[in-house]
C-alpha positions in Angstrom: 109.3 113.8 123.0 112.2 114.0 120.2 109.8 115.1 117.2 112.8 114.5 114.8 112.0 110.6 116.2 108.6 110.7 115.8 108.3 112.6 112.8 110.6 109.7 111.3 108.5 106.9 113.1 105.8 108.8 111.1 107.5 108.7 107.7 108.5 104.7 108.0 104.9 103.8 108.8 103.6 106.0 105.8 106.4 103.8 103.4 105.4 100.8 104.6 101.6 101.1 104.0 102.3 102.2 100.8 105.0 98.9 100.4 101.6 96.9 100.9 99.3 98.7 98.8 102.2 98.4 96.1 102.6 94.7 96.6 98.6 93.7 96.2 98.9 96.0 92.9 101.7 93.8 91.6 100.1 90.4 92.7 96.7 91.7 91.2 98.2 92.9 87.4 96.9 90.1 85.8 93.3 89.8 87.7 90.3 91.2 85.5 88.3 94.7 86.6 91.0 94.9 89.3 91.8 98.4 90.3 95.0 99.8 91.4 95.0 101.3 94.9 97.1 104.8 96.2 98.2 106.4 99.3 98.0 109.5 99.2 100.4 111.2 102.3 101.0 114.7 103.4 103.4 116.0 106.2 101.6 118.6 109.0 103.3 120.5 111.7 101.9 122.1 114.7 98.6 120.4 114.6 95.6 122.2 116.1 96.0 120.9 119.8 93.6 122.2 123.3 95.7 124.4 125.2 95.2 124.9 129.5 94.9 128.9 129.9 95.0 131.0 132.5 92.5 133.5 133.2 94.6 136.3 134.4 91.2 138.1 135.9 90.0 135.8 138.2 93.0 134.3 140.1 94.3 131.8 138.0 91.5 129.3 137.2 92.0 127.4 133.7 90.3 126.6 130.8 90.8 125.0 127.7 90.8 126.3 123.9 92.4 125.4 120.4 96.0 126.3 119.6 94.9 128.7 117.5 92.3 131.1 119.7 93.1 134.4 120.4 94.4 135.6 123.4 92.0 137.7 124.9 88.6 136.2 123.9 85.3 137.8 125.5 84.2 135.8 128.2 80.2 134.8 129.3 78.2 134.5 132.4 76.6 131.6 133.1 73.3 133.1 132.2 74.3 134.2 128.5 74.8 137.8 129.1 78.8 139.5 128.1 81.0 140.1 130.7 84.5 141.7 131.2 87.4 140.5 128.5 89.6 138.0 130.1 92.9 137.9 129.8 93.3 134.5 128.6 97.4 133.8 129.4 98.7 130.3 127.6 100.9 127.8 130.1 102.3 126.1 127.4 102.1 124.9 123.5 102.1 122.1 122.3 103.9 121.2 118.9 103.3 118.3 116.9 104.6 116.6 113.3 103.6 113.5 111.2 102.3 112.2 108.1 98.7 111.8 106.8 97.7 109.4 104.9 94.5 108.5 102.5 94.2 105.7 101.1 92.2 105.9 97.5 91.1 103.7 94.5 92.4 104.5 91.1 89.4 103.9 89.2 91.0 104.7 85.7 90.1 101.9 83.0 92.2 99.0 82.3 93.1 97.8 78.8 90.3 95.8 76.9 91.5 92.0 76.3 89.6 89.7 73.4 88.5 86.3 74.9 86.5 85.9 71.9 83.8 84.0 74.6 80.4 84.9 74.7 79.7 85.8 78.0 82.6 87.8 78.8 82.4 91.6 79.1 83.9 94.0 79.1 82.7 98.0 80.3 84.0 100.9 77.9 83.1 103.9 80.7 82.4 104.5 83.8 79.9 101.5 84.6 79.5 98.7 87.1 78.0 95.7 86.7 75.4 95.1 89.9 75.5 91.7 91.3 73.4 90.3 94.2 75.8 88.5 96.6 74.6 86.7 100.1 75.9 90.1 101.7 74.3 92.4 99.4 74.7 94.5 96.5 77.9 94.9 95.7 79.5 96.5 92.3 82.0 95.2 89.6 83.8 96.0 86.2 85.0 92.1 86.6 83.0 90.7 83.3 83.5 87.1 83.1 80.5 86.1 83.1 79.0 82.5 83.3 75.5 80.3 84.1 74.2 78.5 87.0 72.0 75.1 86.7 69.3 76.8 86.2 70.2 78.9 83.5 70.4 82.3 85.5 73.7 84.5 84.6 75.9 84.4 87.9 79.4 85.6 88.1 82.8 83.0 88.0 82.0 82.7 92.0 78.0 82.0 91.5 76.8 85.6 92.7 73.4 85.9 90.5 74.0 89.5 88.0 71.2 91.6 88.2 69.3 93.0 84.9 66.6 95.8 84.7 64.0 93.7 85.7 65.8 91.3 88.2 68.2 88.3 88.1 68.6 87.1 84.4 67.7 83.4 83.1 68.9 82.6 79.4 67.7 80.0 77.4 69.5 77.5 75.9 71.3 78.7 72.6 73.8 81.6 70.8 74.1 84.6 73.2 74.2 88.0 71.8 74.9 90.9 74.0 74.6 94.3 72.3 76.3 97.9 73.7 73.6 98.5 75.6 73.8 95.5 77.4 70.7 93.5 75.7 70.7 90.2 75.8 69.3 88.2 73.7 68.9 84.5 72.5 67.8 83.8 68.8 66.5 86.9 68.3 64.5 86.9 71.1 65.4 88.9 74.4 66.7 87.7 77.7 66.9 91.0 79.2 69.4 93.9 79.7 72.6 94.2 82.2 72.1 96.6 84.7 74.9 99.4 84.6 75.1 102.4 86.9 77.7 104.7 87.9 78.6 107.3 90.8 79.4 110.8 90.7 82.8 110.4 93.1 83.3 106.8 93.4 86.1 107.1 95.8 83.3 108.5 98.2 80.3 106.1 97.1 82.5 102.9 96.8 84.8 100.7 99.0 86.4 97.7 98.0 85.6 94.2 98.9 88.3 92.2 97.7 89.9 91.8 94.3 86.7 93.2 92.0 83.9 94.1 94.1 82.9 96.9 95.2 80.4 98.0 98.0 78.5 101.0 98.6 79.2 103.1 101.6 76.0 105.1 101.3 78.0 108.7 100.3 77.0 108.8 96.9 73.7 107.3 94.9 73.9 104.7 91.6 72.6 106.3 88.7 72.3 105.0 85.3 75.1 104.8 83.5 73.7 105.8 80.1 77.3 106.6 78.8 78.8 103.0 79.2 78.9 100.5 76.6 79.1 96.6 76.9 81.8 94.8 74.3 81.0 91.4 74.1 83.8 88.3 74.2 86.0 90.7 76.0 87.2 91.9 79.3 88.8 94.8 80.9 92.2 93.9 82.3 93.9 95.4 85.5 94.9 99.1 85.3 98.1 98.6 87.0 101.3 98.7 85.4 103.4 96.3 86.7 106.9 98.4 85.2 105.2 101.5 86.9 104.5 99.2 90.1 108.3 98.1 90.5 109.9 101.5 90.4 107.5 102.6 92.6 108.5 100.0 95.0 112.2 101.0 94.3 111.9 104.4 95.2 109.5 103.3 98.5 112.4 101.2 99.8 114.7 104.0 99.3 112.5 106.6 101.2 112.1 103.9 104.0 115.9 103.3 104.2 116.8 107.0 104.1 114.6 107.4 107.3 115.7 104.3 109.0 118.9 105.9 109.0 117.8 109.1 110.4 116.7 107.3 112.9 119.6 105.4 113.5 121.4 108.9 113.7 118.9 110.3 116.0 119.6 108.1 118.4 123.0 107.9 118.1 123.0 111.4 119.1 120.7 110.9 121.7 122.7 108.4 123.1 125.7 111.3 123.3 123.6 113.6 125.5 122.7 110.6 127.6 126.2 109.9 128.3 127.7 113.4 128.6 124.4 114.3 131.3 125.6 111.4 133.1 129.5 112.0 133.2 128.7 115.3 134.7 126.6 113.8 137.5 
């Protein structure tokens, strides 16, 4: 294998997931509790690999251990007891190189925008709004809020919101919504948004479109006591769309760069093709 190739191939695969995550960040700037994603990438060489070795003692039999094992490792019987050293002699190593990647959820806030409607929020912390979807619990910061026919507070796509006590039904008239996430009608109360939050998100959460999130079962919801609710607003995306662009700038740059290492590559390849040949 040409591992100047393949670490290339690597690099170009790494530059265009990040091109896509990019993209959905730009085409989701203006889409309420949207949050940006990241790649995060690395470059490793000489990966950890199984190596055939040779036991020098007994005649050449094999076996098989990690690149990085010593040599001469103590051998065992079949029954558990020590025996003799082997000498433990490597046929080959094996080399490797290429590009990691992670991909994570910025879960910075966006800005707060005034709608000046009632039954928009917006979540000034770490808090999600829990919602009860067909599928499940899922989690959102996405706080345009609305009512279904029967007067029970659902999200813009009819996914019922969940309060301490349960879905929430509001009677008919002026809705307050305090920091805490009380609600109440006329003075009288309605109930109280349910807010929790994770200890690592990245961990407990994994996105489900645009603004949900769902839980992957690494991390517990606990109650976000620190959060508070603004009324007749909503948090806007935290991606910047300036930020975004250059970004995708530089991506395409780092992409061409390697396309044309790899278009030198094989041009040289090509060279030692020929030459083998004209000597044949």
């Amino acid at each position: 294998m040409n591992f100047g190739l393949y670490a290339a191939y690597l690099g170009m695969r790494a530059r265009q997931q990040r091109l896509d995550l990019v993209a959905n960040n730009i085409a989701n700037a203006a889409t309420a509790g949207f949050k940006a994603d990241r790649l995060l990438y690395r470059t490793v060489e000489a990966l950890e690999v199984k190596l055939p070795l040779v036991d020098g003692n007994s005649g050449g039999s094999t076996s098989t251990t990690p690149a990085s094992t010593a040599v001469t490792p103590a051998a065992t019987d079949p029954t558990g007891g020590a025996t003799q050293a082997a000498q433990l002699t490597p046929i080959k190593y094996a080399h490797q190189v290429g590009v990691l990647t992670a991909e994570v959820t910025d879960f910075s806030p966006g800005s707060i925008r005034e709608t000046g409607r009632s039954l928009d929020v917006a979540l000034d912390g770490d808090g999600f709004l829990v919602v009860q979807t067909s599928r499940g619990e899922r989690y959102t910061r996405q706080g345009s809020l609305t009512l279904d026919n029967s007067g029970q507070l659902v999200t813009q796509r009819g996914d019922l919101i969940i309060g301490d006590g349960g879905p929430i039904t509001i009677p008919p008239g002026e809705v307050n919504i305090g920091d805490d996430g009380t609600i109440s009608v006329k003075g009288q109360s309605a109930g109280r948004l349910k807010l929790v939050h994770f200890a690592d998100p990245n961990a407990a959460l994994a996105k489900e479109g645009n603004s949900f999130f769902v839980a992957t079962g690494q991390g517990k919801p606990l109650e976000a006591t620190g959060t508070k609710v603004v009324q007749g607003a909503l948090e806007m995306s935290n991606t910047n769309s300036l930020t975004e662009m250059v970004a995708m700038m530089q991506n395409t740059r780092e992409f061409e760069s390697l396309q044309k290492s790899v278009s030198t590559l094989m041009n040289e390849l090509g060279r030692k093709v020929a030459n083998e040949i004209g000597r044949l």
